[in-house]
N, C-alpha and C positions, 0 to 999 in steps of 0.2 A: 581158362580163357578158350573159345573159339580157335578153330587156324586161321582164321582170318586179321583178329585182333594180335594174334601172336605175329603175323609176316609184319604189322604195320608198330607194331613193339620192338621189334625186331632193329627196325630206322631208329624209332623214337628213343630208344635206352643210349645208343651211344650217344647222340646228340643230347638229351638231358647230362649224361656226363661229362661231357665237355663246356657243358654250363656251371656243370656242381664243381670242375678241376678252375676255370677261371673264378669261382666264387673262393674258393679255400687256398688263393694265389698264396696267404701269405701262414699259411701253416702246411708243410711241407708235407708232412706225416698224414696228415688227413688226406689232401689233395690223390697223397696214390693210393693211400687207401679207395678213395673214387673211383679213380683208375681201374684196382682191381677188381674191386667190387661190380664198375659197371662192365668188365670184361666177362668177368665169373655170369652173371646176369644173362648178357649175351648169348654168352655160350650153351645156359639151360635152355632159352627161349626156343634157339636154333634147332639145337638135340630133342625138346619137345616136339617136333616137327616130324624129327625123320622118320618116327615108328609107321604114321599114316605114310608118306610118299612111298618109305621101304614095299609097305603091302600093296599100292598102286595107288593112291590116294593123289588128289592134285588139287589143292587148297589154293583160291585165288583170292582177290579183294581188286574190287573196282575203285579207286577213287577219286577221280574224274572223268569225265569224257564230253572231249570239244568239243567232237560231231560224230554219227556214226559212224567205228569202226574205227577212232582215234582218239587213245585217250591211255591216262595216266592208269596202268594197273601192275600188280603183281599175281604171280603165280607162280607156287614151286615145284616143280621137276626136277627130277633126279640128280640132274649134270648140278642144277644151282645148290640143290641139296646140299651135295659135295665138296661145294666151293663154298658154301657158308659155313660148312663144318670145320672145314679144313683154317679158313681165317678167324672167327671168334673161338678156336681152341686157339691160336698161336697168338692174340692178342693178348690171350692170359701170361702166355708166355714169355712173350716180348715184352710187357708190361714187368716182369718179375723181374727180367733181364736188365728193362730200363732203369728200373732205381737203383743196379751199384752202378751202373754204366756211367749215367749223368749223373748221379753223387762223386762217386770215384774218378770221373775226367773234371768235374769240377764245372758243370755245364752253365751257360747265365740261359735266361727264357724258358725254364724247363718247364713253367707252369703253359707258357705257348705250344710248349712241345705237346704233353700230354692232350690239351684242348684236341691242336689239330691232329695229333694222332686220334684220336675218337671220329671224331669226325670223319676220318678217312674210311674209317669203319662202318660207319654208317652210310658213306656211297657203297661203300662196297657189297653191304646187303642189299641194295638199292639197286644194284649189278647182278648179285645171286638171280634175287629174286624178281628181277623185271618180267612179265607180260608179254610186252611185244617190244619191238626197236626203238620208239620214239622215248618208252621209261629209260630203256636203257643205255641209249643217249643222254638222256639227262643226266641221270647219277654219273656216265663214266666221262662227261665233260666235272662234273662237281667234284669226283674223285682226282684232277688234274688240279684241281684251283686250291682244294683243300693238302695235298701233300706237298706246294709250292713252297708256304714258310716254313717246311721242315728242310728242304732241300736249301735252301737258303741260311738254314737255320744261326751258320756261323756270322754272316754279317760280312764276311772279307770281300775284296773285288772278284776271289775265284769263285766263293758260293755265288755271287749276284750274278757272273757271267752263265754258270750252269745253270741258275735259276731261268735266264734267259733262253737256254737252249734246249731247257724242259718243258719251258711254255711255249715255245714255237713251234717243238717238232711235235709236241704231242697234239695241241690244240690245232697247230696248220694242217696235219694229216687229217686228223677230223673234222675238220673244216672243208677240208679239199677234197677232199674222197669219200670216208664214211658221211657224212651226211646226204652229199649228192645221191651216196649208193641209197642211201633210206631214203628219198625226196622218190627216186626213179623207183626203186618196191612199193613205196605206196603209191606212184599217178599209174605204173604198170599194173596191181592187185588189186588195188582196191584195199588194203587190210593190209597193219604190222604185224598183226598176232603171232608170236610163234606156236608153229602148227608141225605136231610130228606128222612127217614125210615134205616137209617145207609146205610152199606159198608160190613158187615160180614157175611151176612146171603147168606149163599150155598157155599161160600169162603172159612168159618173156621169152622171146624166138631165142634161138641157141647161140647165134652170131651174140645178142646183145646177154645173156646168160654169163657170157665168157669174160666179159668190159665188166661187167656188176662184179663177178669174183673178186676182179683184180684187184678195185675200188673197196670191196669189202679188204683185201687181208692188209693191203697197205695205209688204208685209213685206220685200221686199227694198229695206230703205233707204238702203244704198249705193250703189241707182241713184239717189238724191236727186229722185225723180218731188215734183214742192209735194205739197202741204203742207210734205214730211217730207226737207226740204231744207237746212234751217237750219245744221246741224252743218258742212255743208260749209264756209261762209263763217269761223263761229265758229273753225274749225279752224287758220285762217290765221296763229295767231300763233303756231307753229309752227316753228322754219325753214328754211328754203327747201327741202332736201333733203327736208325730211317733207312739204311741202306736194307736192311731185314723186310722190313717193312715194304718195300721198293721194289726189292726181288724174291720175296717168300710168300708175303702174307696179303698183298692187295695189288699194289699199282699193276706191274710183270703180269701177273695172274689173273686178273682183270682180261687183261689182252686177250690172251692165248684161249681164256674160258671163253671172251665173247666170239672169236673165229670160233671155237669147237661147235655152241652154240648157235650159231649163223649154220654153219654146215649143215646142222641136222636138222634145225626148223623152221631156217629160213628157204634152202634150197634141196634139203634131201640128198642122201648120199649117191641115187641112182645119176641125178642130174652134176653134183658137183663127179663123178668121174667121167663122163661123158661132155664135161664143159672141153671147149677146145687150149685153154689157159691154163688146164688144170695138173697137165703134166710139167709145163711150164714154171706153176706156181712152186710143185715139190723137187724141181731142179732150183727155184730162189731158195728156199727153206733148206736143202742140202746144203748148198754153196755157201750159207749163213753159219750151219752146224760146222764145216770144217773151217773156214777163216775163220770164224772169230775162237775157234779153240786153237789153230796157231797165231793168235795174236796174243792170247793168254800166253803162251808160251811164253814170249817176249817181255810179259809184265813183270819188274822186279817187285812194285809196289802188291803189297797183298790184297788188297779191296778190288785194286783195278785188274788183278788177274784173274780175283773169282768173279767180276761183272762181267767181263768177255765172256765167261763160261759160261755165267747164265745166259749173252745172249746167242751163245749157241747153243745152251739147253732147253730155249725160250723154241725156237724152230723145230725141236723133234715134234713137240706137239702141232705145230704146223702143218707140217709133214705129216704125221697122224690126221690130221682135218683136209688135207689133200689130197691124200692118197681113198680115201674118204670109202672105207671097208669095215667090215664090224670089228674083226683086229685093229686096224690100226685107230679106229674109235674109241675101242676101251685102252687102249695102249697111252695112247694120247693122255687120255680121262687118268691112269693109274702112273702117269710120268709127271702127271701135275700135281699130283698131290704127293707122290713121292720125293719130287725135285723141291719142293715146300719145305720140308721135313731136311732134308738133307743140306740143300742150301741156305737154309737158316741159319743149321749146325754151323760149317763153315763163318759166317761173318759172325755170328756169335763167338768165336773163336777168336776170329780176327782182332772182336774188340776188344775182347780180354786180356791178348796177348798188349795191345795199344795202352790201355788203362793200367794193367800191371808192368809193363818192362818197359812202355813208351816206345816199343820197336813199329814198323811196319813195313820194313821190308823183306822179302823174301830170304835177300842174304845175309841179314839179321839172327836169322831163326837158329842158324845152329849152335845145337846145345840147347836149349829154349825148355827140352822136354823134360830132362829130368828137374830145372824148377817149376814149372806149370805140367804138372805128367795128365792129371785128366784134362784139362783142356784139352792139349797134345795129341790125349788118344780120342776124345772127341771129333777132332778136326781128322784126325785116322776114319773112324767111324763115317763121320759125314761124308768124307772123300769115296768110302770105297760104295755107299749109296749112291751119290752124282754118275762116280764110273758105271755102274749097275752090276755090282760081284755081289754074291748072297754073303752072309747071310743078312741083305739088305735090303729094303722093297723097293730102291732103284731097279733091282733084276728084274721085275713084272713089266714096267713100262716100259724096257727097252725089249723084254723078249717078246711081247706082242705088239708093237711094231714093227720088230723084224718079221714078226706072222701076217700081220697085216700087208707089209711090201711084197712078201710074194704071193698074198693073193691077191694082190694088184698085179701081179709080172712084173715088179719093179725089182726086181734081185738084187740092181748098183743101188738100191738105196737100203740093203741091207750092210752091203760093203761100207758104205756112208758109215751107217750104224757102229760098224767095228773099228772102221779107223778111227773115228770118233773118241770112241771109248778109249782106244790106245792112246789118242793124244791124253783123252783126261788124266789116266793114267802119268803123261808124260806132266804137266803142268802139276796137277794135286800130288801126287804121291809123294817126291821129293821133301818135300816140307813137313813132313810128321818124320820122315826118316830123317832128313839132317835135324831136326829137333830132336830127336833122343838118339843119335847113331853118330853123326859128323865131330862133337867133341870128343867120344872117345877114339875114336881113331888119332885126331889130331894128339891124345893123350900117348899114344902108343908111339908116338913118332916122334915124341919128346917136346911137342911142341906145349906152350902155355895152356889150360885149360878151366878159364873163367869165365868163358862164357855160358850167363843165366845165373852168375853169383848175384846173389841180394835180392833176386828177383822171388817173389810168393805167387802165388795165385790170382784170381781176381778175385773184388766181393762176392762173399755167399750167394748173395742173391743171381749173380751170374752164372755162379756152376752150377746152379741148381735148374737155370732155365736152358742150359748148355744142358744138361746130363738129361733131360726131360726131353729134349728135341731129338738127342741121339739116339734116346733109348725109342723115342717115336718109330724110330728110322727102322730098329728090328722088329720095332712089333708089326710094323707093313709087310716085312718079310711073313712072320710066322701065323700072323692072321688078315689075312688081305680079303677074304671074303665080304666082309663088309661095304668093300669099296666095288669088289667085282659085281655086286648084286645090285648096285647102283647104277653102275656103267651097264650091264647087260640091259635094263630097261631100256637105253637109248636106241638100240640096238632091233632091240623083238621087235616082231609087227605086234 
């Protein structure tokens, strides 16, 4: 196939699978076999791609246009590259995860599960790979509508209220803000295209440059910047695979990639540091990284303490798009797909730890490790990726970020950086060590020591999408080239 035919395969593979999972509703076996198979699919289509983008290559496909200079396309760049790589490999993943997950919780609508899980997938290259702002508006309103009956999925009054507070904040934000900001770029340019070194510079005076910003990072509310963060937490009663899904592999990431994205083709890095908002904006995205990591603190429940974290680990990349430097541009670019990888780990963990011992809270966990030991060290593994300690490819994104902030002159937002990490430290760490460390002490002190009796493992299937994701996590560490050579492109003139 063409690269053209392959971007519009790309859409078209998950959506035919999500037809073939609600066709095979009532044969179970088959149905994820679809699943996999159309994940596996995906994934070759995408990886077909990257050889030509790696060497410079930049494959479009038109396939409509309203009027001139507006219209329905795709085109792949590096950054989308990235991001479609990064989501149809962990589809496969999360896919392998989901079937002990919802066999072994005993799930009812699983065949709904899988449909709109595809389908999420399918915005979500629709997101990679958008053109100009008006594609990718469309798909990232489609990717809200389609992960709505996952987030709902359980049917109680509290999925229905979060379902309500994911459609308002995410759809009101882009309603409210991003759209206007894209209505105001195209009567101001003339043209959405993303264009390396942006579209706004001599177009839009600098006073209204600064209002466009704002309107861009807050309208995109699935980078969860506070205020407009709530949903993410709310979303948690979900399970487990949607919460992955949520915050690793599409919605979350979505976000953050479309600001990274905006920054560099819609307004160009010289213009976004020179915006007057723009110091502004990396004092919100700071103030975001350290609250919501001491709000984690305070979480006993473990889904709702790793969601805080993501949405403080959702604002470094932020902050990386603010601070808007060739460091903190690839730093941003290498903390998104390393926070993917890592925070996966973690709620994969989570759910196994749910499915097998039915715990989930934090003060649950002790003792936990020696009956689930790889999970245990998985969520070890994951944890010390999020914080950014080698040998884990969390260390890339946060160390050039900190490069990037002082080539901005930003130095407190290096401090940022470190307290940061100390907190994660302070919230993740805890919980791998009272799971394999807090009963023997208790045992030393003569106290009872049964906690994690009777408890096994999770399905196969789960530790094997658990051990894949962690073992993701080191090979970012010891081969990250791939990803650097991606992000440098954004970068070069």
């Amino acid at each position: 196939m063409n690269p053209a035919t392959v971007i519009l395969a790309c859409i078209a593979v998950p959506v035919v699978g999500a037809l073939l999972v609600m066709l095979t509703d009532r044969r179970p076996n088959l149905r994820e076999s679809v699943t996999l198979l159309s994940a596996a699919t995906l994934f070759a289509l995408v990886l077909s791609l990257h050889r030509g983008v790696a060497a410079g290559a930049r494959p479009e496909v038109l396939v409509a246009e309203m009027m001139p200079g507006l219209s329905i396309a795709f085109a792949v760049e590096p950054l989308g590259m990235l991001f479609a790589l990064v989501a149809s490999f962990l589809w496969i993943v999360t896919s392998v995860y989901s079937i002990g997950y919802m066999r072994g919780h005993h799930e009812t609508n699983q065949t709904r599960f899988y449909a709109c899980f595809a389908l999420a997938l399918a915005s979500t290259m629709g997101v990679a790979f958008a053109g100009n702002l008006l594609t990718l508006f469309i798909f990232y309103e489609v990717l809200t509508l389609s992960t709505y009956p996952l987030v709902i999925h359980a049917g109680t009054d509290e999925a229905r209220r979060a379902g309500r507070l994911y459609l308002g904040l995410l759809l009101g934000t882009s309603i409210a803000f991003l759209l206007v900001a894209i209505i105001w770029t195209w009567s101001a340019t003339g043209t959405l295209d993303f264009t390396p070194g942006g579209i706004v510079r001599g177009s839009v005076p600098d006073s209204a440059v600064a209002i466009l910003l704002v309107l861009y990072v807050f309208g995109v509310g699935k980078a969860a910047v506070m205020p407009f963060h709530r949903w993410l937490p709310a979303a948690m009663v979900a399970p487990t695979p949607v919460s992955a899904l949520l915050h690793a592999v599409a919605v979350v990431k979505a976000g953050v990639f479309t600001i990274l994205k905006i920054t560099v083709y819609v307004f160009g890095l010289d213009v976004v540091r020179q915006a007057a908002t723009s110091e502004w904006l990396q004092y919100a995205a700071a103030a975001t990284i350290v609250l919501a990591s001491l709000v984690a603190l305070t979480r006993d429940n473990l889904k709702a303490r790793l969601a805080y974290s993501t949405v403080s680990q959702l604002s470094y990349i932020v902050l990386g798009a603010m601070l808007a430097t060739t460091g903190s541009i690839v730093g941003g670019g290498l903390h998104l797909v390393a926070h993917a990888f890592g925070k996966i780990t973690l709620f994969f963990c989570a759910g196994a730890i749910a499915v097998a011992s039915h715990k989930t809270e934090v003060s649950q966990m002790r003792g936990i490790g020696r009956a689930m030991p790889v999970t245990t060290f998985a969520f070890f593994v994951g944890s010390l990726s999020v914080i950014g300690l080698p040998p884990l490819g969390g260390l890339w994104g946060k160390w050039y970020l900190a490069l990037g902030a002082l080539e901005a002159d930003q130095a407190i937002m290096v401090a940022v950086l470190m307290v940061s990490s100390l907190l994660n430290i302070a919230y993740l760490m805890p919980i791998p060590f009272r799971g394999f460390f807090a009963g023997r002490e208790n045992a030393r002190d003569g106290a009872p020591d049964d906690r994690g009796a009777g408890i096994l493992e999770a399905p196969l299937t789960c530790l094997v999408a658990i051990s894949a994701s962690a073992l993701a996590s080191v090979a970012l560490f010891l081969f990250p080239d791939p990803v650097f050579d991606l992000l440098r492109q954004l970068v070069t003139p």
